[in-house]
CHARMM internal coordinates of N, CA and C (Angstrom, degrees):
IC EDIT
DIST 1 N 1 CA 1.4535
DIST 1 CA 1 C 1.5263
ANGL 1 N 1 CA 1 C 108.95
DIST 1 C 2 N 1.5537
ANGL 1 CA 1 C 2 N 107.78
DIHE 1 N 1 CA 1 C 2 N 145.78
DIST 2 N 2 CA 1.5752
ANGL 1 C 2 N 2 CA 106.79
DIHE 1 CA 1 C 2 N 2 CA -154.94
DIST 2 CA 2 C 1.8571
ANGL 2 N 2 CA 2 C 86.85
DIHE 1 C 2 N 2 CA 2 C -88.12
DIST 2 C 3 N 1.5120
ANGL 2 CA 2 C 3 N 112.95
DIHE 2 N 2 CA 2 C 3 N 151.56
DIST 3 N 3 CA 1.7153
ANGL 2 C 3 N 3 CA 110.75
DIHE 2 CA 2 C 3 N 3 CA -178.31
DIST 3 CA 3 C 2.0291
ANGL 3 N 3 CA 3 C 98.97
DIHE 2 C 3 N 3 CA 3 C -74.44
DIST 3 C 4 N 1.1071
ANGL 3 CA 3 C 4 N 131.47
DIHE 3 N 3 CA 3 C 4 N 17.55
DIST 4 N 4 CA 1.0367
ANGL 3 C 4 N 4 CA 152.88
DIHE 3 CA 3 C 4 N 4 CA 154.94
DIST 4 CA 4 C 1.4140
ANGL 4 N 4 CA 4 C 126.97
DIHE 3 C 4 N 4 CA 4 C -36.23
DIST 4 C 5 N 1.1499
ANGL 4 CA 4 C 5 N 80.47
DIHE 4 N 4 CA 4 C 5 N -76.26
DIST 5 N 5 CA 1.7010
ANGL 4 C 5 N 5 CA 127.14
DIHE 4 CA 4 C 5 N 5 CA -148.48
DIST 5 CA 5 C 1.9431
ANGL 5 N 5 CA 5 C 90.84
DIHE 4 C 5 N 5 CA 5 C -60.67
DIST 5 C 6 N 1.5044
ANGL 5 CA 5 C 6 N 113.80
DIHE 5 N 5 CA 5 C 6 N 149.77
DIST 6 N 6 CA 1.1782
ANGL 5 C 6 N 6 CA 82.27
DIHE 5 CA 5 C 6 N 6 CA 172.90
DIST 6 CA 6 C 1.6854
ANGL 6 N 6 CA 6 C 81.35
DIHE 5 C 6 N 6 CA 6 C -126.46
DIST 6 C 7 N 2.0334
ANGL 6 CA 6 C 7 N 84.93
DIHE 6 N 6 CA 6 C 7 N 161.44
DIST 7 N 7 CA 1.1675
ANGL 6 C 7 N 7 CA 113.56
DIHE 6 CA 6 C 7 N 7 CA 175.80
DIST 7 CA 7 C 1.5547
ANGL 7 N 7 CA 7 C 144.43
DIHE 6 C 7 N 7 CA 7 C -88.42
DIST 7 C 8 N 1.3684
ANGL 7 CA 7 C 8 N 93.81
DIHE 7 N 7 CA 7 C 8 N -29.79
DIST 8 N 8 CA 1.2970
ANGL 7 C 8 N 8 CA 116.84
DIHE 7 CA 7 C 8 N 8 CA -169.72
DIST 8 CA 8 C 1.4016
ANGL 8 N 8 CA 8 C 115.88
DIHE 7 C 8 N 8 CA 8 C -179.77
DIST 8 C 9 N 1.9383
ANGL 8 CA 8 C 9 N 120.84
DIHE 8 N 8 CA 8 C 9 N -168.88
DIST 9 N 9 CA 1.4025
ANGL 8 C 9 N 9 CA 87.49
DIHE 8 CA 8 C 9 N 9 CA 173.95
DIST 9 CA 9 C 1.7238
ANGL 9 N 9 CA 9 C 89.46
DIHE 8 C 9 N 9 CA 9 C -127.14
DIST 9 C 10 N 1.4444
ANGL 9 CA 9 C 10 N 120.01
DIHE 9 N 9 CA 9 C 10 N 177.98
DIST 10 N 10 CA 1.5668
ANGL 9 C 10 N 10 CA 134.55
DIHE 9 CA 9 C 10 N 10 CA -175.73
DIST 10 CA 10 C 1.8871
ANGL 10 N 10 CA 10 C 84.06
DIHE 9 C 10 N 10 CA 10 C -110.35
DIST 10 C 11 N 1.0321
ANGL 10 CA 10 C 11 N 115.57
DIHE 10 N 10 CA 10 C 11 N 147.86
DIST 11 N 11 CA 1.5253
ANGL 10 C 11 N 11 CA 143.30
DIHE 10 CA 10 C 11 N 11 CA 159.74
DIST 11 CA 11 C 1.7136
ANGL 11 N 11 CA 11 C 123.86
DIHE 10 C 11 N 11 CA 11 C -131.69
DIST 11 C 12 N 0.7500
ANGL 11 CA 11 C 12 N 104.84
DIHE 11 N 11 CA 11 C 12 N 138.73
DIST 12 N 12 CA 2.1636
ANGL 11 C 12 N 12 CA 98.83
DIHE 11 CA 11 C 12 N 12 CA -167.54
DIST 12 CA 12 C 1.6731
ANGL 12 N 12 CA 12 C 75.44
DIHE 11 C 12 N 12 CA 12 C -133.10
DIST 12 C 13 N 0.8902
ANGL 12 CA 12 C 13 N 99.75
DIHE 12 N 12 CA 12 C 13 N 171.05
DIST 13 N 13 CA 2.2870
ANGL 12 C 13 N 13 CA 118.14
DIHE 12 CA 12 C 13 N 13 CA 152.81
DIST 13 CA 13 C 1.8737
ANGL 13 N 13 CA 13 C 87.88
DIHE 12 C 13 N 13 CA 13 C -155.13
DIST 13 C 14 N 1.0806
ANGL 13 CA 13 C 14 N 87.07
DIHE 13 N 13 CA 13 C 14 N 138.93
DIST 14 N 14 CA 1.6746
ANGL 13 C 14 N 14 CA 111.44
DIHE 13 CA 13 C 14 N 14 CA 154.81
DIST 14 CA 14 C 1.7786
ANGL 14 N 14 CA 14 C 130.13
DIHE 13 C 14 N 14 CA 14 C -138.46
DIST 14 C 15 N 1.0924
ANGL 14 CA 14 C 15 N 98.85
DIHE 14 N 14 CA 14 C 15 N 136.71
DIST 15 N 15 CA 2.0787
ANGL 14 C 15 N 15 CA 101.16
DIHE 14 CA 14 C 15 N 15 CA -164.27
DIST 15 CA 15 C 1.5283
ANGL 15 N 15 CA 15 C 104.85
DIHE 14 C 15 N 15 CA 15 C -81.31
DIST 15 C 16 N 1.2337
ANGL 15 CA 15 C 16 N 105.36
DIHE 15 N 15 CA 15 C 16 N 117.04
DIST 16 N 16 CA 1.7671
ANGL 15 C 16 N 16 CA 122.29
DIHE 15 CA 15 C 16 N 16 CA 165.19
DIST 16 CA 16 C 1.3730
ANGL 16 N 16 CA 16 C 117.29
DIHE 15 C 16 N 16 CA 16 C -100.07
DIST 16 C 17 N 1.7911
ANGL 16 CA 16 C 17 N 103.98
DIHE 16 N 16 CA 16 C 17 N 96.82
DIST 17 N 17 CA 1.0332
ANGL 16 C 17 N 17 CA 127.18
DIHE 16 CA 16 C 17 N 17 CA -172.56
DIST 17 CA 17 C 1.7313
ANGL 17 N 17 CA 17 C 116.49
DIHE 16 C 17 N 17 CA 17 C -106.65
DIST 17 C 18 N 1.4152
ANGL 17 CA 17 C 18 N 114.17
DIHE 17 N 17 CA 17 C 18 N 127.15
DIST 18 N 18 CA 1.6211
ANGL 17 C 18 N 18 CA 100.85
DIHE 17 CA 17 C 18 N 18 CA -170.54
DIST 18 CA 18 C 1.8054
ANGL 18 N 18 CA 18 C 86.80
DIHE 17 C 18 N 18 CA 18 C -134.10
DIST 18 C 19 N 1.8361
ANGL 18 CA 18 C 19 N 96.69
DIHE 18 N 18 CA 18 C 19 N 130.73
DIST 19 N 19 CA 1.4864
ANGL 18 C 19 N 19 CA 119.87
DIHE 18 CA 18 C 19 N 19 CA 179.35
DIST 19 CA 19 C 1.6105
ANGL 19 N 19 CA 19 C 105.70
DIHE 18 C 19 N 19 CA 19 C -100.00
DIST 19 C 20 N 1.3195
ANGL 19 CA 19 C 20 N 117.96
DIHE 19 N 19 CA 19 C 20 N 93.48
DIST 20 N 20 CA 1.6944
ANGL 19 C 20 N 20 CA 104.53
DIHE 19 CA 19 C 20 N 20 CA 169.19
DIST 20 CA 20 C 1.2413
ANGL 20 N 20 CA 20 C 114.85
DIHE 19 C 20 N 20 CA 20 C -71.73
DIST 20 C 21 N 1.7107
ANGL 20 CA 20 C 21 N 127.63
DIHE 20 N 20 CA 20 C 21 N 159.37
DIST 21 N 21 CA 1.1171
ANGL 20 C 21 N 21 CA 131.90
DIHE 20 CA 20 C 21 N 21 CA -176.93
DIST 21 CA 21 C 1.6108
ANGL 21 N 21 CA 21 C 90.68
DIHE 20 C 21 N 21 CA 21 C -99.59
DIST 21 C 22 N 0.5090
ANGL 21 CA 21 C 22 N 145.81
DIHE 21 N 21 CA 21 C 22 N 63.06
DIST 22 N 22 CA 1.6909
ANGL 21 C 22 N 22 CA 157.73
DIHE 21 CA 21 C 22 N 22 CA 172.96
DIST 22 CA 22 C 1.7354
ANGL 22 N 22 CA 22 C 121.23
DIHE 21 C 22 N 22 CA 22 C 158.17
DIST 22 C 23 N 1.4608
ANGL 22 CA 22 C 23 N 112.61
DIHE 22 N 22 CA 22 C 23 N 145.22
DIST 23 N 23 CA 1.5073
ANGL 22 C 23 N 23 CA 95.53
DIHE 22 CA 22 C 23 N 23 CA 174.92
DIST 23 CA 23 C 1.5210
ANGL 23 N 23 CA 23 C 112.30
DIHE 22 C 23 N 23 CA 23 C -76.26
DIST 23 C 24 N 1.4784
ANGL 23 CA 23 C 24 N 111.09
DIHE 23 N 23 CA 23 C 24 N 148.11
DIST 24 N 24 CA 1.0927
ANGL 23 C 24 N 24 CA 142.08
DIHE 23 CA 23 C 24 N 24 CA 165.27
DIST 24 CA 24 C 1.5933
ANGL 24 N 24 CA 24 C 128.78
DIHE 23 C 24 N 24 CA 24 C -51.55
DIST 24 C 25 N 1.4905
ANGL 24 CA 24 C 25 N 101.43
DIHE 24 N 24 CA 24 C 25 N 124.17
DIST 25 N 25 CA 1.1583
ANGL 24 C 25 N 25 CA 76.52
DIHE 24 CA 24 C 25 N 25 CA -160.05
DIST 25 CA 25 C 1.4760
ANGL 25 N 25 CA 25 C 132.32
DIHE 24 C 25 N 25 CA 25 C -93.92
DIST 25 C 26 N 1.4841
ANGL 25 CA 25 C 26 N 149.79
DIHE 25 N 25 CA 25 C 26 N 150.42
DIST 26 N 26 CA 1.5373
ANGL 25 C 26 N 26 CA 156.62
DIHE 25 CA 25 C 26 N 26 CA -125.32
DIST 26 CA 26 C 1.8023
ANGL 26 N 26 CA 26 C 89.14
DIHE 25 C 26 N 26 CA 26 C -70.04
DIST 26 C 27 N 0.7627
ANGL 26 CA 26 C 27 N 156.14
DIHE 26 N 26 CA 26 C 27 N -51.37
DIST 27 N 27 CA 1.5502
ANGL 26 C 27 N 27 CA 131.70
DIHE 26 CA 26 C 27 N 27 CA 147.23
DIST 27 CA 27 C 1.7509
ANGL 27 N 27 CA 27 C 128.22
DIHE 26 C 27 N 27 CA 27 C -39.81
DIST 27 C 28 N 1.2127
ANGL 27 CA 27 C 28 N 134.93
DIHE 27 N 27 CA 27 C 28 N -40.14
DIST 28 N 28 CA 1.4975
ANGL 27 C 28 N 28 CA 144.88
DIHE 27 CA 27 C 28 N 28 CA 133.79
DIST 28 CA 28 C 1.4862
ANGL 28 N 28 CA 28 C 102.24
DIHE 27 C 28 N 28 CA 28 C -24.60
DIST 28 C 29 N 1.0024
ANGL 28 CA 28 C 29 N 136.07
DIHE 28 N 28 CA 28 C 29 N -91.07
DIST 29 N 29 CA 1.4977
ANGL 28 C 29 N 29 CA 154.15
DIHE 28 CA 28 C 29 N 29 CA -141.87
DIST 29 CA 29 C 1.9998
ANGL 29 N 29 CA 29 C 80.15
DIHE 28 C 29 N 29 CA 29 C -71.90
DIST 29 C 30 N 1.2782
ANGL 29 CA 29 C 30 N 132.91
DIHE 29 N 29 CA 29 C 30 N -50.84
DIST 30 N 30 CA 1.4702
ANGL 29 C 30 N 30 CA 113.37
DIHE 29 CA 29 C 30 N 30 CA -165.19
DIST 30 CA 30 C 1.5458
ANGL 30 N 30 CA 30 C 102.94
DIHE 29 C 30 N 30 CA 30 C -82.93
DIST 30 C 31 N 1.5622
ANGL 30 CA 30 C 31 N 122.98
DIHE 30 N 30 CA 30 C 31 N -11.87
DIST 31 N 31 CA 1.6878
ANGL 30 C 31 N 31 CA 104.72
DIHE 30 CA 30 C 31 N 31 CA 177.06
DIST 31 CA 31 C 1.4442
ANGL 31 N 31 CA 31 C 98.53
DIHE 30 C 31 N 31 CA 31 C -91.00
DIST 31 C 32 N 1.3348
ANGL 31 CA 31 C 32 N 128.50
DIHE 31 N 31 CA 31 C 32 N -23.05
DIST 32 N 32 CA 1.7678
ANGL 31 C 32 N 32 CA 112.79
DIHE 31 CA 31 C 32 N 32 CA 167.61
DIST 32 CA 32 C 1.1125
ANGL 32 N 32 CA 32 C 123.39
DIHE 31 C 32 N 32 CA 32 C -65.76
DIST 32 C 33 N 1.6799
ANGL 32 CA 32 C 33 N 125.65
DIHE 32 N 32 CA 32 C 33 N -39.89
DIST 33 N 33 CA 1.3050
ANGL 32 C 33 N 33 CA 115.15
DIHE 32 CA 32 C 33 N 33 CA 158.17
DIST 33 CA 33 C 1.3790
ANGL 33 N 33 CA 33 C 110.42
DIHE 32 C 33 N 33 CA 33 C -53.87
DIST 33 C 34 N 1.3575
ANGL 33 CA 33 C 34 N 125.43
DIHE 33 N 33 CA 33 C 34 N -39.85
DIST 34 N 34 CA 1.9136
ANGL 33 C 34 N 34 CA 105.20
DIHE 33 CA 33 C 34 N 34 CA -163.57
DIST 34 CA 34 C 1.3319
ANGL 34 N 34 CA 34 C 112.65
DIHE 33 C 34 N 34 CA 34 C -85.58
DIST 34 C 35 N 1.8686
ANGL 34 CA 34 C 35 N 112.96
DIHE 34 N 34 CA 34 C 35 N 15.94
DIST 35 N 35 CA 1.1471
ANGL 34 C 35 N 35 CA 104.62
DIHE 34 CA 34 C 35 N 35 CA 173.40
DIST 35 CA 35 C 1.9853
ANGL 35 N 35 CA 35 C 96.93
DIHE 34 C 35 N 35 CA 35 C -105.79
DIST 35 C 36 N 0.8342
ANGL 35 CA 35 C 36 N 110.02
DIHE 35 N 35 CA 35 C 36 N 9.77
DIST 36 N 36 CA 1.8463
ANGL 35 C 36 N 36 CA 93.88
DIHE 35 CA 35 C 36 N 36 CA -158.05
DIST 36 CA 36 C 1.4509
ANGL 36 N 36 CA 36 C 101.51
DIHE 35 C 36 N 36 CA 36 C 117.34
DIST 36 C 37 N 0.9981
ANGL 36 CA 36 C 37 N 153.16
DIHE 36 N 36 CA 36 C 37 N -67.34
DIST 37 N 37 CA 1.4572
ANGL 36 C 37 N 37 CA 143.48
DIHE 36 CA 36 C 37 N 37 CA -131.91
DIST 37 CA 37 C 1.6709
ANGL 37 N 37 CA 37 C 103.70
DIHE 36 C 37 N 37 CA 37 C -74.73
DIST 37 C 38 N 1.3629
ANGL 37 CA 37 C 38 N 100.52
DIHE 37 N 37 CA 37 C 38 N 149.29
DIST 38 N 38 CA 1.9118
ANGL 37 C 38 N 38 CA 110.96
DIHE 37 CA 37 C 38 N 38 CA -174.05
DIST 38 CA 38 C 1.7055
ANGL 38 N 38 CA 38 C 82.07
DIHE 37 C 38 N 38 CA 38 C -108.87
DIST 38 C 39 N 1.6248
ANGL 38 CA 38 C 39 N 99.32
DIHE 38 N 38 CA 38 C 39 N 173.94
DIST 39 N 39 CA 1.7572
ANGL 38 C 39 N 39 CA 104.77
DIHE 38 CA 38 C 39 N 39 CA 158.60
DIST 39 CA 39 C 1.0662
ANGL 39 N 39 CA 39 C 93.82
DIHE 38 C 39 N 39 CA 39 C -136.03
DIST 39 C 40 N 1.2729
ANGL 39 CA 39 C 40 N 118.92
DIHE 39 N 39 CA 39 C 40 N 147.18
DIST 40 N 40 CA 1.9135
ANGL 39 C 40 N 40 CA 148.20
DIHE 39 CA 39 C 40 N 40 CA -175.23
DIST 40 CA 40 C 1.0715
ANGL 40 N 40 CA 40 C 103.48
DIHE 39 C 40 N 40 CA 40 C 169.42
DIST 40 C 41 N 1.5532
ANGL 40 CA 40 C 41 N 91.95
DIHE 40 N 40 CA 40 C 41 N 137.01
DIST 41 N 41 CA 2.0434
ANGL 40 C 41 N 41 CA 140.90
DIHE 40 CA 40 C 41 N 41 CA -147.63
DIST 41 CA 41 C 1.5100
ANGL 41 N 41 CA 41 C 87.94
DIHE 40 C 41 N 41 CA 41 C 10.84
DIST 41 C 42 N 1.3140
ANGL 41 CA 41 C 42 N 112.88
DIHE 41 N 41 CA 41 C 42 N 84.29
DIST 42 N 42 CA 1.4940
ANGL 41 C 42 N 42 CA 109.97
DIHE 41 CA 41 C 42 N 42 CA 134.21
DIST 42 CA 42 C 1.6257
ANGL 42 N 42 CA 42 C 108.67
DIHE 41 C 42 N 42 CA 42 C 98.14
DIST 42 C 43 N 1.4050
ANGL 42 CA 42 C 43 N 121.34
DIHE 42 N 42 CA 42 C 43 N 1.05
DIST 43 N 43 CA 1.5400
ANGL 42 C 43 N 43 CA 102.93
DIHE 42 CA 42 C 43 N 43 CA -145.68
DIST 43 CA 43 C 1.8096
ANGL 43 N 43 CA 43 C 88.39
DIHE 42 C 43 N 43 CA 43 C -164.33
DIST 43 C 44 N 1.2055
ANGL 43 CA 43 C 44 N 117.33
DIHE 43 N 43 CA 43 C 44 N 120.85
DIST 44 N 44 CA 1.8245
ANGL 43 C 44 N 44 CA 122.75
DIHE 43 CA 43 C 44 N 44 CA 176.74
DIST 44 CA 44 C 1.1669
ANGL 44 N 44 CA 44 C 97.98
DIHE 43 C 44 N 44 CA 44 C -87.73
DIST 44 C 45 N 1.2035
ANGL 44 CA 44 C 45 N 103.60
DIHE 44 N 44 CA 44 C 45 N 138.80
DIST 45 N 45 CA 1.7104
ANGL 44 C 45 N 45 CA 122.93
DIHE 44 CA 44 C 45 N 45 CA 169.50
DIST 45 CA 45 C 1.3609
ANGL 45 N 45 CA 45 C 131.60
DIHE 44 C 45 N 45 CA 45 C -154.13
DIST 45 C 46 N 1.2663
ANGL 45 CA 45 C 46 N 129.11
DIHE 45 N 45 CA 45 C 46 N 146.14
DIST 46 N 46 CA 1.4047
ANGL 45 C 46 N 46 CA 112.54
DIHE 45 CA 45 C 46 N 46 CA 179.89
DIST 46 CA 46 C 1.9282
ANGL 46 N 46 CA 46 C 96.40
DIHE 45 C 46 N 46 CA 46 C -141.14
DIST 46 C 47 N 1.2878
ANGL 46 CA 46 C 47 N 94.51
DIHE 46 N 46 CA 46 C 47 N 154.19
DIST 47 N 47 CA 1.7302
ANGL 46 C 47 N 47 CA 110.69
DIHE 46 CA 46 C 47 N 47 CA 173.65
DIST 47 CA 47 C 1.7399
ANGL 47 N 47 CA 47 C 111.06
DIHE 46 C 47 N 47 CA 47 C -74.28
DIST 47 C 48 N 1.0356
ANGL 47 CA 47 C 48 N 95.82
DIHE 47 N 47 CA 47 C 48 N 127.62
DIST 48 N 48 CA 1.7058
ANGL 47 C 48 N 48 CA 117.81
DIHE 47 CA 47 C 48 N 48 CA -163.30
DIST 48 CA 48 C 1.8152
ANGL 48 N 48 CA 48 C 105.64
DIHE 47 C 48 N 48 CA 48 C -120.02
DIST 48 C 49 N 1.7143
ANGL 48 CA 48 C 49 N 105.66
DIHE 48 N 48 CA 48 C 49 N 73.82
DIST 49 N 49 CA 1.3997
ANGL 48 C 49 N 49 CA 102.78
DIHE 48 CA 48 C 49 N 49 CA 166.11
DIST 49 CA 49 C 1.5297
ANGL 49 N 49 CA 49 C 119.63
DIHE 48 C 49 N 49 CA 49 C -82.04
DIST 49 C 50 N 1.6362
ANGL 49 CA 49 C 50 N 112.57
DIHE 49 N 49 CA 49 C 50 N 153.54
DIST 50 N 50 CA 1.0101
ANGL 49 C 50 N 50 CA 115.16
DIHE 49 CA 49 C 50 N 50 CA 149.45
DIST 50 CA 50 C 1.4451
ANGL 50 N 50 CA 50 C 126.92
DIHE 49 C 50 N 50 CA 50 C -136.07
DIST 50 C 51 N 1.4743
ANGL 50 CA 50 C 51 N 124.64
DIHE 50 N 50 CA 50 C 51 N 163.20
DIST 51 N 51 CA 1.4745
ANGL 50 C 51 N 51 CA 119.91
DIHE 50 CA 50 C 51 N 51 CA -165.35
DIST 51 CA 51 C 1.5267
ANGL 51 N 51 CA 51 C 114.10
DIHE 50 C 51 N 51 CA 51 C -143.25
DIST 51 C 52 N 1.5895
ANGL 51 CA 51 C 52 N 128.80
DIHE 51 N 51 CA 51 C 52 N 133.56
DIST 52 N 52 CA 1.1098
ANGL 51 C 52 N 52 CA 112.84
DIHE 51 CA 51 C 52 N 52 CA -170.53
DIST 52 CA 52 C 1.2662
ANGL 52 N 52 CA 52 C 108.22
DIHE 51 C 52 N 52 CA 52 C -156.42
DIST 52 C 53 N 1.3033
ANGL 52 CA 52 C 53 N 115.57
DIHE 52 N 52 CA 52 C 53 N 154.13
DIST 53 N 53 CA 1.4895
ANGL 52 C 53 N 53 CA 109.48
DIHE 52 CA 52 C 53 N 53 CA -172.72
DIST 53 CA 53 C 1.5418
ANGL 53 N 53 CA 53 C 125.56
DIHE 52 C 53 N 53 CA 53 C -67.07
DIST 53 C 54 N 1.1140
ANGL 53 CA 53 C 54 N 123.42
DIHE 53 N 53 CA 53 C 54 N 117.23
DIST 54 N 54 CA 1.4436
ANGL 53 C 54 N 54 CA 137.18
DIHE 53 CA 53 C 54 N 54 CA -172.85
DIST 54 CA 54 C 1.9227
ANGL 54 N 54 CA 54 C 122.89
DIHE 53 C 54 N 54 CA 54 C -57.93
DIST 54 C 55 N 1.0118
ANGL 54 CA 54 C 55 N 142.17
DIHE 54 N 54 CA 54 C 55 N 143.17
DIST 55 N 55 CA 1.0938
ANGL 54 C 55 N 55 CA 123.86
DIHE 54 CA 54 C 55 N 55 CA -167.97
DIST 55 CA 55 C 1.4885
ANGL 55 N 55 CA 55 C 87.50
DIHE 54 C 55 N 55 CA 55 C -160.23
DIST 55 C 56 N 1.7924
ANGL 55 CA 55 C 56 N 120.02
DIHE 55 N 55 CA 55 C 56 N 138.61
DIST 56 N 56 CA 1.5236
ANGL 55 C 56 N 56 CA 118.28
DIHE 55 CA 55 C 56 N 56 CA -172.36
DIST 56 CA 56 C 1.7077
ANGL 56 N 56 CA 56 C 119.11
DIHE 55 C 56 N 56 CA 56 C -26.82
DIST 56 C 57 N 1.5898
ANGL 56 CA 56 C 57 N 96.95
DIHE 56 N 56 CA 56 C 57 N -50.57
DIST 57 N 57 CA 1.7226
ANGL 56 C 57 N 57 CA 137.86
DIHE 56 CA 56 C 57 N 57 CA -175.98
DIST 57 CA 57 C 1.7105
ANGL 57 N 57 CA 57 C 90.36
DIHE 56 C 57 N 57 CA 57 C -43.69
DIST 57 C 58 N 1.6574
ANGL 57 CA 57 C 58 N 114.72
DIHE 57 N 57 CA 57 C 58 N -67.76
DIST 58 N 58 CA 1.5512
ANGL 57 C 58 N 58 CA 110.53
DIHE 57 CA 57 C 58 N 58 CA 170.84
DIST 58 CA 58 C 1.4980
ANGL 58 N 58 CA 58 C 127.68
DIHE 57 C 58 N 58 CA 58 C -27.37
DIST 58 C 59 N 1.4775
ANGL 58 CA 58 C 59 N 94.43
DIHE 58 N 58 CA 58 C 59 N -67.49
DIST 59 N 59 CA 1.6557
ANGL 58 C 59 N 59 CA 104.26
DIHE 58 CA 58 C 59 N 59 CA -170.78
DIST 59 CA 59 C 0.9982
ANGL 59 N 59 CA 59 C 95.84
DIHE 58 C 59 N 59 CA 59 C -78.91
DIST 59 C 60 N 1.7551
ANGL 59 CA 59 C 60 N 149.15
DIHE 59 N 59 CA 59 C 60 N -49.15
DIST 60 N 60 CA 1.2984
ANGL 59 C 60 N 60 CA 109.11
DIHE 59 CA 59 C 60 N 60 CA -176.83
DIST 60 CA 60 C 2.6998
ANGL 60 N 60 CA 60 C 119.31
DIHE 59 C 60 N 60 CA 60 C -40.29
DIST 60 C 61 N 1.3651
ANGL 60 CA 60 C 61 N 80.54
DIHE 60 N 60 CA 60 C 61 N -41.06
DIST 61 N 61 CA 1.4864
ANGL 60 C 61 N 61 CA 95.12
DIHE 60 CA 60 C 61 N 61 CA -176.84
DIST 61 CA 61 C 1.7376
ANGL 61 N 61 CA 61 C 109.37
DIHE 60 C 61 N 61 CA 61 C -49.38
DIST 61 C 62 N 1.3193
ANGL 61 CA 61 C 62 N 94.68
DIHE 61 N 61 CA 61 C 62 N -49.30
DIST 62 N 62 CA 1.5315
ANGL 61 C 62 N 62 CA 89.56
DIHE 61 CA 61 C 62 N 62 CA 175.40
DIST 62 CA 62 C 1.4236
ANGL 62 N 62 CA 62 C 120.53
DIHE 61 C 62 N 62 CA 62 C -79.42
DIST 62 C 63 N 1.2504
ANGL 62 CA 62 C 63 N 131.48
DIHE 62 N 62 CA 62 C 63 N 4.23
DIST 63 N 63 CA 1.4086
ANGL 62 C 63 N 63 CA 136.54
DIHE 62 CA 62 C 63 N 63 CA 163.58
DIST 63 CA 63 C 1.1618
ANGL 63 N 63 CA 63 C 104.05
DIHE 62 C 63 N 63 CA 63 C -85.10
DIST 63 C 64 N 1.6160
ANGL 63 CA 63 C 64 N 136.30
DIHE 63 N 63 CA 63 C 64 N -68.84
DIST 64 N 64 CA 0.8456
ANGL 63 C 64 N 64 CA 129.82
DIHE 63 CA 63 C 64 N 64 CA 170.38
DIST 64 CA 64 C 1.5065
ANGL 64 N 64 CA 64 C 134.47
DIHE 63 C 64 N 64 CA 64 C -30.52
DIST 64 C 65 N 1.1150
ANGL 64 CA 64 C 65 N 134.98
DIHE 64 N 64 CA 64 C 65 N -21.25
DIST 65 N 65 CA 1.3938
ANGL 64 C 65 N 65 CA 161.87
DIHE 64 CA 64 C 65 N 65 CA -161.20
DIST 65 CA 65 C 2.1172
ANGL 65 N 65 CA 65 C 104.73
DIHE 64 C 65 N 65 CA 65 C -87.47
END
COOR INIT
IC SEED 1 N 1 CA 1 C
IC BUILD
C-alpha cells in the first residue's frame, strides 16, 4: 500500500479556554458567545475539533507521538 493512499480519518478536539483577570466587558462577553464559547467557574471556553484525512504516513505519526 502506497504511504499515499488514504486510510481513514484522525480527529483530536482540544478546549480553548481564556481566564480574564477582570470581567469582560458586556460587548466582550457577546463576541465570545457569538463565537462558541460557554462561561463556567470563572473561565470561557469552547471545544475545538479537528478532522483530517488519514494516510498510513498519518497514523504511523500519531503512534509515534
Amino acid at each position: 500500500m502506497s504511504n499515499d493512499q488514504t486510510i481513514g480519518v484522525v480527529q483530536t478536539s482540544y478546549t480553548v479556554a481564556i481566564t480574564f483577570s477582570e470581567r469582560p466587558t458586556d460587548e466582550m462577553r457577546q463576541r465570545l458567545k457569538a463565537a462558541g464559547f460557554q462561561f463556567d467557574r470563572g473561565r470561557w471556553f469552547k471545544n475545538q475539533p479537528d478532522s483530517r484525512m488519514a494516510t498510513a504516513e498519518t497514523v504511523e505519526q500519531v503512534l509515534a507521538a
